[in-house]
N, CA, C and O atoms as a GROMACS GRO file, in nm:
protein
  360
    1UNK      N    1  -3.146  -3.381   1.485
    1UNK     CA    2  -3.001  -3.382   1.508
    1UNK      C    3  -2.957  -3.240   1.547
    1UNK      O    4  -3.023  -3.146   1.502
    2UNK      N    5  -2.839  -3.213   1.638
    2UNK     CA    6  -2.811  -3.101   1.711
    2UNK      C    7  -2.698  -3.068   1.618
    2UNK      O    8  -2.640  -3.158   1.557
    3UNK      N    9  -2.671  -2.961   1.607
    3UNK     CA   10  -2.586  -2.906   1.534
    3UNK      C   11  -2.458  -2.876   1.603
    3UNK      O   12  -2.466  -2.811   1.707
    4UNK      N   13  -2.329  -2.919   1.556
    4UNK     CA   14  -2.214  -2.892   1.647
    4UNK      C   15  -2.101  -2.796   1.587
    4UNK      O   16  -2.044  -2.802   1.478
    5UNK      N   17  -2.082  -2.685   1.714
    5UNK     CA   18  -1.976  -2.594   1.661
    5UNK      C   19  -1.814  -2.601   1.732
    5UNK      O   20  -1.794  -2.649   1.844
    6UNK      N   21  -1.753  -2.569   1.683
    6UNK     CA   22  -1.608  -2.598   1.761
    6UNK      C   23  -1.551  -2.453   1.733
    6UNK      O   24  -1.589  -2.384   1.638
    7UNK      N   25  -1.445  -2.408   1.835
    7UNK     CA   26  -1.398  -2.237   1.851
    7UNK      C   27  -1.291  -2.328   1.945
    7UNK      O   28  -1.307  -2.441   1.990
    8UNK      N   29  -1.152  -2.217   1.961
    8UNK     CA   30  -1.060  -2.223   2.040
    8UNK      C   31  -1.002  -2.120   2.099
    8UNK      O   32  -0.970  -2.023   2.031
    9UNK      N   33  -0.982  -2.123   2.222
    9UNK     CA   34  -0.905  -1.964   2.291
    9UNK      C   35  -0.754  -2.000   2.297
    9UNK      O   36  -0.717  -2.088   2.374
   10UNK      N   37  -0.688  -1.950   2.238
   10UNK     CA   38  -0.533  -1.955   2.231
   10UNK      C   39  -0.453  -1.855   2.298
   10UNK      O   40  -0.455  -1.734   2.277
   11UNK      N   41  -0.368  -1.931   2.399
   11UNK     CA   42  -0.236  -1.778   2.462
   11UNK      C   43  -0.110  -1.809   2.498
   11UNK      O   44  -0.108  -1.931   2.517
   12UNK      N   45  -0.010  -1.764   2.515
   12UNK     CA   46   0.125  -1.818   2.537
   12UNK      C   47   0.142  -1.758   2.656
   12UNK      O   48   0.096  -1.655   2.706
   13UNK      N   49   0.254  -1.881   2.710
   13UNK     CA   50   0.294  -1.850   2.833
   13UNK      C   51   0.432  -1.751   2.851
   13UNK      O   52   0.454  -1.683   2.750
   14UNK      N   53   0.529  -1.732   2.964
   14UNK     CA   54   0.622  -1.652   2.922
   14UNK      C   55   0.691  -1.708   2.875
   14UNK      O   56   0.769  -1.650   2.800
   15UNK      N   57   0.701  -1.863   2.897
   15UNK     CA   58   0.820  -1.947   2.757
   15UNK      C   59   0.806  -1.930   2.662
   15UNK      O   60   0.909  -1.921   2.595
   16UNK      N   61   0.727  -1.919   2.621
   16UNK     CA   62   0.708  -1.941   2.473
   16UNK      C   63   0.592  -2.029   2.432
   16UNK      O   64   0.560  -2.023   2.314
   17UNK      N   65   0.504  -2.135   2.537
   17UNK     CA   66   0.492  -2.233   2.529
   17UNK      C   67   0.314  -2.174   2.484
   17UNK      O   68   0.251  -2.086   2.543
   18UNK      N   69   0.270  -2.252   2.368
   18UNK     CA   70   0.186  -2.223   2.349
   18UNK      C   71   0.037  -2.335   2.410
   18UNK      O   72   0.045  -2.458   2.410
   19UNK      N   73  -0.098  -2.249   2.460
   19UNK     CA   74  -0.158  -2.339   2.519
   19UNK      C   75  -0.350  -2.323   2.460
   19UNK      O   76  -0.417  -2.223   2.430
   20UNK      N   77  -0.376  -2.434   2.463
   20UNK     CA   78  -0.530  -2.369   2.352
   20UNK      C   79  -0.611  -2.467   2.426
   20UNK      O   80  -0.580  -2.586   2.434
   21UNK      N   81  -0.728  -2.409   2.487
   21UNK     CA   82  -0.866  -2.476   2.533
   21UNK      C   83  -0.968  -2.480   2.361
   21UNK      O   84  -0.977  -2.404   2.264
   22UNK      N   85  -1.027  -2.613   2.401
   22UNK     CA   86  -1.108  -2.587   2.254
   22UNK      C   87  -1.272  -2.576   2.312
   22UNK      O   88  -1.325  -2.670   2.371
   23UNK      N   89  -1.330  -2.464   2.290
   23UNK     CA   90  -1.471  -2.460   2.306
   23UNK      C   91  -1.566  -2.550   2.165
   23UNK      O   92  -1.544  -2.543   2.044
   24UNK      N   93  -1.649  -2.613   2.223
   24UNK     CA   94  -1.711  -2.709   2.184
   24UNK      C   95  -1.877  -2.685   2.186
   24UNK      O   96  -1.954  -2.724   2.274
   25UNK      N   97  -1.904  -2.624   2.087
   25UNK     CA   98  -2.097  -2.616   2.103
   25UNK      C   99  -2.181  -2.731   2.093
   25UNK      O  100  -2.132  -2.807   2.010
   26UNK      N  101  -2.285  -2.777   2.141
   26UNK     CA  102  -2.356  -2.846   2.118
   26UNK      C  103  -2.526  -2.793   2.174
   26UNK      O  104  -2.556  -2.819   2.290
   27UNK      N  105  -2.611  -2.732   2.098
   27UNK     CA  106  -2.741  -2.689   2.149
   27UNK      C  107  -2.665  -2.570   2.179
   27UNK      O  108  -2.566  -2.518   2.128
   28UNK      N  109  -2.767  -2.530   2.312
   28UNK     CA  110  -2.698  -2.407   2.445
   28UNK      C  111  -2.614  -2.486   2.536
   28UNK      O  112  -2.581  -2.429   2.640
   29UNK      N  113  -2.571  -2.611   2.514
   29UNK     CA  114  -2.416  -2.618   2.602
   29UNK      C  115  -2.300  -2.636   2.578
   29UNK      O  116  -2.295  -2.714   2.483
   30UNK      N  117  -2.165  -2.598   2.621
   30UNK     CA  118  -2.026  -2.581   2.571
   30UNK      C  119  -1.938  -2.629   2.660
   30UNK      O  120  -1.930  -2.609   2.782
   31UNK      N  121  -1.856  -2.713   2.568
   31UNK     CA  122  -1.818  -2.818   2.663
   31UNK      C  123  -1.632  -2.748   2.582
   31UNK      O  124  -1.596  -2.735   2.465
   32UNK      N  125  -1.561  -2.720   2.710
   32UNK     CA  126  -1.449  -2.645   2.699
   32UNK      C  127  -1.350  -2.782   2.752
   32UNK      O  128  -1.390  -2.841   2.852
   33UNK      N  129  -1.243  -2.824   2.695
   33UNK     CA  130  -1.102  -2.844   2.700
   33UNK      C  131  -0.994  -2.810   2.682
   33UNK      O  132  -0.978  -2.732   2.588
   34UNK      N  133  -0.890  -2.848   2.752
   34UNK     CA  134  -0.739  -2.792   2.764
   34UNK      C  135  -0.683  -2.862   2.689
   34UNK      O  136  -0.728  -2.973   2.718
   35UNK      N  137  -0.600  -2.878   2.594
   35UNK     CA  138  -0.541  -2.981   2.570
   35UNK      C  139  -0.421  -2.952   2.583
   35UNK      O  140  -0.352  -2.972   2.483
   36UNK      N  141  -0.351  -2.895   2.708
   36UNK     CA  142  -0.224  -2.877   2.786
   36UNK      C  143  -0.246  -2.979   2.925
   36UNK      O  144  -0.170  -3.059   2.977
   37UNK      N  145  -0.329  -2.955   2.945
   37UNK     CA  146  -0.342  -3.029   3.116
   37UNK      C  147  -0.509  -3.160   3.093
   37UNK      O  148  -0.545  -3.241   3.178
   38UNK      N  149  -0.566  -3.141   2.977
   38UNK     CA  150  -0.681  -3.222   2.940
   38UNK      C  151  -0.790  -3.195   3.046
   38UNK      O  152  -0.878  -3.274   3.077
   39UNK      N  153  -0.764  -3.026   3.119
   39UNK     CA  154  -0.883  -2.963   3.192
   39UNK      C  155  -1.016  -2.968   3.118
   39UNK      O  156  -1.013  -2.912   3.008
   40UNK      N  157  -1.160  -3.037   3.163
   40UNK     CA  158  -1.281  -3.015   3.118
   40UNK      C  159  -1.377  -2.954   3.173
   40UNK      O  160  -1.376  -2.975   3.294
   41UNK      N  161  -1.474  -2.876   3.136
   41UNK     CA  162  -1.570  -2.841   3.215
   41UNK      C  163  -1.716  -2.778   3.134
   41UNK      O  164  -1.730  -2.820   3.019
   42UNK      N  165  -1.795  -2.709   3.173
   42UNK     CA  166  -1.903  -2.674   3.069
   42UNK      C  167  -1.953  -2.537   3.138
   42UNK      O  168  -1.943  -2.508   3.258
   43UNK      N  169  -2.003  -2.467   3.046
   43UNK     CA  170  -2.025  -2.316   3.038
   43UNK      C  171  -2.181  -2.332   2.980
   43UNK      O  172  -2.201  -2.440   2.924
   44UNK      N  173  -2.290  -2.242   2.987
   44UNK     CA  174  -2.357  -2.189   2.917
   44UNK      C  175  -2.349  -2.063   2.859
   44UNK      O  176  -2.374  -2.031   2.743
   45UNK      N  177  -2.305  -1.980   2.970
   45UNK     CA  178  -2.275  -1.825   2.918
   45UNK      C  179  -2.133  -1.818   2.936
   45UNK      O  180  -2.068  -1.884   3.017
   46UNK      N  181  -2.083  -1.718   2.840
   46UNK     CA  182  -1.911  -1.683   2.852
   46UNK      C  183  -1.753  -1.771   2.863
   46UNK      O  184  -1.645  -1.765   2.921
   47UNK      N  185  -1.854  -1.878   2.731
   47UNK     CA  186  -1.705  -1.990   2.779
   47UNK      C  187  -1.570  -1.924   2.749
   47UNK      O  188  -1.470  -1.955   2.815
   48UNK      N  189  -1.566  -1.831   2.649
   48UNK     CA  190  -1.463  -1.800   2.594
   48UNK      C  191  -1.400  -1.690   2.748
   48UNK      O  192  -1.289  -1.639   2.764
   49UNK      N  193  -1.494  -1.687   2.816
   49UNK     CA  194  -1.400  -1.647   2.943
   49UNK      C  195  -1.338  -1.710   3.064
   49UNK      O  196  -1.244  -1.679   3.137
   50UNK      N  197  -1.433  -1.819   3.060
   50UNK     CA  198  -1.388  -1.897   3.126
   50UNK      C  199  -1.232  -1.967   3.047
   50UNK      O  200  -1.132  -1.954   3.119
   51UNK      N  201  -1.217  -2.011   2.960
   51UNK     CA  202  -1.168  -2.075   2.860
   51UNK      C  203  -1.022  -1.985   2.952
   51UNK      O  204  -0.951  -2.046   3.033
   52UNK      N  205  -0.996  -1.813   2.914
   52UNK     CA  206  -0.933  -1.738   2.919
   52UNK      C  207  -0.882  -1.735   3.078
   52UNK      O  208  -0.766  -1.717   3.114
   53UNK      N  209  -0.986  -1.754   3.158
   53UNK     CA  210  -0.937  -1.753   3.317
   53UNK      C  211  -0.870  -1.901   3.336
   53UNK      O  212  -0.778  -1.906   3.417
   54UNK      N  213  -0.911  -2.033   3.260
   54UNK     CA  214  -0.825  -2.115   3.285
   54UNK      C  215  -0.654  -2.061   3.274
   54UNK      O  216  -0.583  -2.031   3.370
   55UNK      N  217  -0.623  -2.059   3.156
   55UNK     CA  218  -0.518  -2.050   3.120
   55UNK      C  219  -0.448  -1.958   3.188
   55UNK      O  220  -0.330  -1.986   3.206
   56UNK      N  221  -0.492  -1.846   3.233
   56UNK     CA  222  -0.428  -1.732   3.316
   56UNK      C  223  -0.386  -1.834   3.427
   56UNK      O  224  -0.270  -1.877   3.430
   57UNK      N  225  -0.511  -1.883   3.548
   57UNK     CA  226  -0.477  -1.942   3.628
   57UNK      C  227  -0.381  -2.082   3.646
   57UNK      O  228  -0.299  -2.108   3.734
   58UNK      N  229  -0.420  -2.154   3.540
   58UNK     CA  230  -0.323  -2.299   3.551
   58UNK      C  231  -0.183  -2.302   3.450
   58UNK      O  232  -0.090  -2.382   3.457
   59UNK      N  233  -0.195  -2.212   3.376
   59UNK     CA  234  -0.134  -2.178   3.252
   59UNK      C  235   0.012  -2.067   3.273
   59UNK      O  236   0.124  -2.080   3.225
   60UNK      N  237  -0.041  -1.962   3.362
   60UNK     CA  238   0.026  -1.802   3.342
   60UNK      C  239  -0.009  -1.788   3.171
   60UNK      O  240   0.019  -1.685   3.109
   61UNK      N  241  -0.038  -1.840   3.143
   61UNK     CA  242  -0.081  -1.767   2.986
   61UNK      C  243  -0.167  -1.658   2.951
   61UNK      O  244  -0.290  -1.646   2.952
   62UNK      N  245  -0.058  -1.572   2.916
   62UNK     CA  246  -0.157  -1.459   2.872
   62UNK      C  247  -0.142  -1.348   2.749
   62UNK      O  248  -0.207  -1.246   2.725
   63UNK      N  249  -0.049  -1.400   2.692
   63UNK     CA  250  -0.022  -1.385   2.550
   63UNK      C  251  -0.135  -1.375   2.465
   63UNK      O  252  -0.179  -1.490   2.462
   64UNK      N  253  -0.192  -1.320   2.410
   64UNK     CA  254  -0.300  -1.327   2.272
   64UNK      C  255  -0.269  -1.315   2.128
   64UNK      O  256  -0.304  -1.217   2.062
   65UNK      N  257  -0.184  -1.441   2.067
   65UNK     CA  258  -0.170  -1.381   1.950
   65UNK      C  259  -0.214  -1.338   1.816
   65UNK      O  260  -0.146  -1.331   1.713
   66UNK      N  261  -0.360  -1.304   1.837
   66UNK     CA  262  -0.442  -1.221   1.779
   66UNK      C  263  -0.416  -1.065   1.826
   66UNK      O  264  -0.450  -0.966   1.762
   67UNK      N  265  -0.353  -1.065   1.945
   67UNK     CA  266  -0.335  -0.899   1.941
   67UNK      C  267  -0.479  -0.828   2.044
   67UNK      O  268  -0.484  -0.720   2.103
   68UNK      N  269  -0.587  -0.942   2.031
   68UNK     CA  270  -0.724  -0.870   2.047
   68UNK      C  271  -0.747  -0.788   2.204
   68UNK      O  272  -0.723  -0.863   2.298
   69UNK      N  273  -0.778  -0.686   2.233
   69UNK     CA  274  -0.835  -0.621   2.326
   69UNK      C  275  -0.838  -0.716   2.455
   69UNK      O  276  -0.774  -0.698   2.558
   70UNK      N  277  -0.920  -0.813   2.428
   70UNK     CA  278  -0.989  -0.882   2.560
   70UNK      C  279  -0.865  -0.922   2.631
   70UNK      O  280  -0.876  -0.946   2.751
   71UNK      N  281  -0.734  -0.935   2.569
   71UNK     CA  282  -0.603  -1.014   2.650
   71UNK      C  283  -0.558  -0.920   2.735
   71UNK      O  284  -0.497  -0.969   2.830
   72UNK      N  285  -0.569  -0.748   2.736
   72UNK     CA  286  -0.508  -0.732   2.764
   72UNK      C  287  -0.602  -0.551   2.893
   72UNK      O  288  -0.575  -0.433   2.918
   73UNK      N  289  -0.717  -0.661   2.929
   73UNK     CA  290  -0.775  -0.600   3.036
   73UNK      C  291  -0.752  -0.469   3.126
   73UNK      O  292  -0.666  -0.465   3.214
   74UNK      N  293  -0.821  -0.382   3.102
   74UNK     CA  294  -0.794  -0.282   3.244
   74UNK      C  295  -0.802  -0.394   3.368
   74UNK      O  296  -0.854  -0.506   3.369
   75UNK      N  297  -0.723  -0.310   3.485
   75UNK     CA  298  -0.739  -0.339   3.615
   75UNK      C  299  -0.799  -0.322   3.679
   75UNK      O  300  -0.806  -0.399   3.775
   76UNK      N  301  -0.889  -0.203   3.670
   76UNK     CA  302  -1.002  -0.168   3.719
   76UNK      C  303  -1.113  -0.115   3.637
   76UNK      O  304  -1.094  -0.037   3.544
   77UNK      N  305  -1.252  -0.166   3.679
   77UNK     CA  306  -1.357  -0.193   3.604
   77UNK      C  307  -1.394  -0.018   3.521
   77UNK      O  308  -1.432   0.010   3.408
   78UNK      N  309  -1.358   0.076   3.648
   78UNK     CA  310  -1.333   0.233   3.591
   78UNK      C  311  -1.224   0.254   3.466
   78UNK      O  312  -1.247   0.279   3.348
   79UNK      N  313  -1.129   0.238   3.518
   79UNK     CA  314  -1.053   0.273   3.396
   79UNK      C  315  -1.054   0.225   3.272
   79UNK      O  316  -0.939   0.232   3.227
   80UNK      N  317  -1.140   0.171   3.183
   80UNK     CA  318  -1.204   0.134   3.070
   80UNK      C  319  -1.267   0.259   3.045
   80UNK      O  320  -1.218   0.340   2.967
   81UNK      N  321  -1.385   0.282   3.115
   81UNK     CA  322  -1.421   0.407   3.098
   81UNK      C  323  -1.377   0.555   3.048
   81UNK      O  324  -1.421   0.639   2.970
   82UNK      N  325  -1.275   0.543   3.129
   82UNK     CA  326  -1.171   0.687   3.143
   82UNK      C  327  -1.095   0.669   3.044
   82UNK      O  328  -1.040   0.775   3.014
   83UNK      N  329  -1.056   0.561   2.959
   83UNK     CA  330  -0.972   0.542   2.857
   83UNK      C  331  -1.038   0.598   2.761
   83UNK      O  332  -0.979   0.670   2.680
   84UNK      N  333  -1.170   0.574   2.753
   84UNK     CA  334  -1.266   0.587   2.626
   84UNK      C  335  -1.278   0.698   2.582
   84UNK      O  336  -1.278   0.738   2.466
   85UNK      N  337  -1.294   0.780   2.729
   85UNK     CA  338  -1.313   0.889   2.730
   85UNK      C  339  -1.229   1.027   2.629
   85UNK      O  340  -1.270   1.123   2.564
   86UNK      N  341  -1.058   0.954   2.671
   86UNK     CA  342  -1.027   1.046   2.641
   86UNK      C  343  -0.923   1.097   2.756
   86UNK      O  344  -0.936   1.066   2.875
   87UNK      N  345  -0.802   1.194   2.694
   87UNK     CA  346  -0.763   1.305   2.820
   87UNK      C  347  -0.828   1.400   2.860
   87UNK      O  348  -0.887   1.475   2.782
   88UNK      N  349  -0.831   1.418   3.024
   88UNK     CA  350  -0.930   1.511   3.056
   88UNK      C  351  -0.898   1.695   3.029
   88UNK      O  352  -0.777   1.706   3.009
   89UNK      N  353  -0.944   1.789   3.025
   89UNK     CA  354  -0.912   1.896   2.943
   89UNK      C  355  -0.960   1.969   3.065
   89UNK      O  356  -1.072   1.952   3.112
   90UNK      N  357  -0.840   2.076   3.129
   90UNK     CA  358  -0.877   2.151   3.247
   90UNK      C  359  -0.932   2.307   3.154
   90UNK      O  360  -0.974   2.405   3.216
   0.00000   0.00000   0.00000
C-alpha cells in the first residue's frame, strides 16, 4: 500500500478573496487541485510552484498569509544575491 500525503498552497487575491490548490502525494507523484476553478494537473518536482504560478496566473493571487519569503520574489534572478549580500561599502 502507497502512502498518501496532502499539503496546500494558499493566497489571496486583491479582494480579499481567498484561493487554495491542494497538493496531493501519492509515491513520487502529486496530483495538485484548485478548488476555486477545480484546475488539475500533476507535478513530480516543485508542485508547490507550480501550485503558486497557478494562482498568480488564473487567480491574480498573490497574497501569502504565512508572510513566507517565497510570495514575495525578487524580479530578477541577481538581485537575491545583492540583497544577501548586503549594502555595498565604497
Amino acid at each position: 500500500m502507497t502512502q498518501t500525503d496532502t499539503g496546500s498552497v494558499c493566497r489571496w487575491d486583491q479582494h480579499g478573496r481567498r484561493h487554495v490548490v491542494r497538493v496531493r502525494r501519492t509515491g513520487t507523484q502529486r496530483t495538485l487541485r484548485c478548488e476555486t476553478c477545480d484546475w488539475r494537473t500533476t507535478a513530480r518536482f516543485l508542485p508547490g510552484l507550480k501550485a503558486e504560478e497557478h494562482l498568480l496566473r488564473a487567480h491574480q493571487a498573490t497574497v501569502d498569509p504565512a508572510g513566507s519569503p517565497s510570495a514575495s520574489r525578487p524580479a530578477t534572478p541577481g538581485s537575491a544575491v545583492r540583497a544577501a549580500a548586503g549594502p555595498r561599502r565604497t
